[in-house]
PABATI-531469 format. One record per residue (C-alpha): residue number from 1; x, z, y. Coordinates in pm, whole numbers, always signed. Layout:
+-----+--------+--------+--------+
|  nr |      x |      z |      y |
+-----+--------+--------+--------+
| NUM |      X |      Z |      Y |
...
+-----+--------+--------+--------+
end
This chain:
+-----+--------+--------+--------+
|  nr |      x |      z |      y |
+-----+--------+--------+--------+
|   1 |   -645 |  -1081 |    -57 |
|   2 |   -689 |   -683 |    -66 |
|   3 |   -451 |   -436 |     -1 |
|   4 |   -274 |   -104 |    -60 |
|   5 |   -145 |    -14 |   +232 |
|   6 |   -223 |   -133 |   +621 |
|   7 |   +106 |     -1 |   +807 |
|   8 |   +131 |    +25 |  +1177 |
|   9 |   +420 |   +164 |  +1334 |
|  10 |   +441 |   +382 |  +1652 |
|  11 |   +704 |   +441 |  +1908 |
|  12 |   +781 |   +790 |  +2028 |
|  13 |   +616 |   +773 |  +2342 |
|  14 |   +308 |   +671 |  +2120 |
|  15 |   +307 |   +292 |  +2166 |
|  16 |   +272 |    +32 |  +1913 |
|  17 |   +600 |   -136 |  +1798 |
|  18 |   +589 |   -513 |  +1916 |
|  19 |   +654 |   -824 |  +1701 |
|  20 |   +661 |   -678 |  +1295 |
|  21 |   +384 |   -426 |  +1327 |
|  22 |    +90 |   -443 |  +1149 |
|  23 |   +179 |   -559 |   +815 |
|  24 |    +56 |   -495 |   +438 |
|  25 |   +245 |   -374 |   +136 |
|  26 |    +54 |   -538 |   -148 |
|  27 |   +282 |   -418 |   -415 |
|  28 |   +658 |   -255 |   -451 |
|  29 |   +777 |   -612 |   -389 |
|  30 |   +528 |   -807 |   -193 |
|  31 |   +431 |   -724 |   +181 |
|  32 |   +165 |   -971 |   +394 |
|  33 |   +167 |  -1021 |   +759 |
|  34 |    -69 |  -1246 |   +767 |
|  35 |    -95 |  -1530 |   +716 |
|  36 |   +213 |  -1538 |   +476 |
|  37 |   +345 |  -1316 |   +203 |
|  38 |   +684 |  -1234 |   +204 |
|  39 |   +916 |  -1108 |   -118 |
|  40 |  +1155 |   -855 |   -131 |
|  41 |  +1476 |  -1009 |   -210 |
|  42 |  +1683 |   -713 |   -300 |
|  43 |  +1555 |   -365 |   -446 |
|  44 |  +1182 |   -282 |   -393 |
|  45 |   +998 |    -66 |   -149 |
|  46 |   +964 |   +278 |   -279 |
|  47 |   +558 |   +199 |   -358 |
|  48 |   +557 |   +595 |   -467 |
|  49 |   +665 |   +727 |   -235 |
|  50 |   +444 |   +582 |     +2 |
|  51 |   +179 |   +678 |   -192 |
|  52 |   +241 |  +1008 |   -208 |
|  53 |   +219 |  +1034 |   +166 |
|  54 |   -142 |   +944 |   +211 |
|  55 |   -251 |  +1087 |   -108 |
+-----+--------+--------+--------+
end
Protein backbone atom coordinates (compact mmCIF):
# COMPACT_ATOMS: atom_id res chain seq x y z
CA UNK A 1 0.00 0.00 0.00
CA UNK A 2 3.06 2.55 -0.39
CA UNK A 3 3.55 5.00 -2.83
CA UNK A 4 5.59 7.05 -5.30
CA UNK A 5 4.03 9.95 -5.64
CA UNK A 6 1.18 11.88 -3.34
CA UNK A 7 -0.22 14.56 -5.95
CA UNK A 8 -2.30 17.46 -4.94
CA UNK A 9 -3.33 19.93 -7.31
CA UNK A 10 -3.73 23.74 -6.82
CA UNK A 11 -5.81 26.36 -8.45
CA UNK A 12 -4.32 29.68 -9.41
CA UNK A 13 -5.66 31.62 -6.77
CA UNK A 14 -3.93 28.91 -4.52
CA UNK A 15 -6.90 26.69 -3.61
CA UNK A 16 -7.13 23.05 -3.68
CA UNK A 17 -8.88 21.53 -6.76
CA UNK A 18 -12.24 19.84 -5.52
CA UNK A 19 -13.43 16.27 -6.26
CA UNK A 20 -10.02 14.31 -8.03
CA UNK A 21 -7.37 15.87 -5.86
CA UNK A 22 -5.32 14.06 -3.76
CA UNK A 23 -4.52 10.96 -5.51
CA UNK A 24 -1.38 8.49 -5.83
CA UNK A 25 0.56 7.36 -8.85
CA UNK A 26 1.78 3.93 -7.78
CA UNK A 27 3.36 3.10 -11.03
CA UNK A 28 3.31 4.45 -14.92
CA UNK A 29 -0.05 2.65 -15.10
CA UNK A 30 -1.66 2.43 -11.76
CA UNK A 31 -2.91 5.59 -9.72
CA UNK A 32 -4.92 5.12 -6.05
CA UNK A 33 -7.45 7.44 -4.70
CA UNK A 34 -8.21 5.66 -2.07
CA UNK A 35 -9.84 3.34 -1.46
CA UNK A 36 -9.64 1.96 -5.11
CA UNK A 37 -6.94 1.65 -7.70
CA UNK A 38 -7.64 2.66 -10.97
CA UNK A 39 -5.71 1.48 -14.47
CA UNK A 40 -4.73 3.42 -17.20
CA UNK A 41 -6.57 2.23 -20.11
CA UNK A 42 -4.70 3.85 -22.90
CA UNK A 43 -0.87 4.96 -22.92
CA UNK A 44 0.80 5.39 -19.47
CA UNK A 45 1.61 8.38 -17.35
CA UNK A 46 4.96 9.70 -18.16
CA UNK A 47 6.38 8.04 -14.56
CA UNK A 48 9.86 9.91 -15.70
CA UNK A 49 9.03 12.64 -16.13
CA UNK A 50 7.43 13.08 -13.00
CA UNK A 51 10.26 11.96 -11.43
CA UNK A 52 12.47 14.15 -12.70
CA UNK A 53 10.54 17.01 -11.25
CA UNK A 54 10.98 16.25 -7.61
CA UNK A 55 14.30 14.74 -8.00
Amino acid sequence: MGYSFKVTIYLSDGNEAGDWNNFIINSDDTIRKDPFFYSVTKGNIDYSYIEGIVE
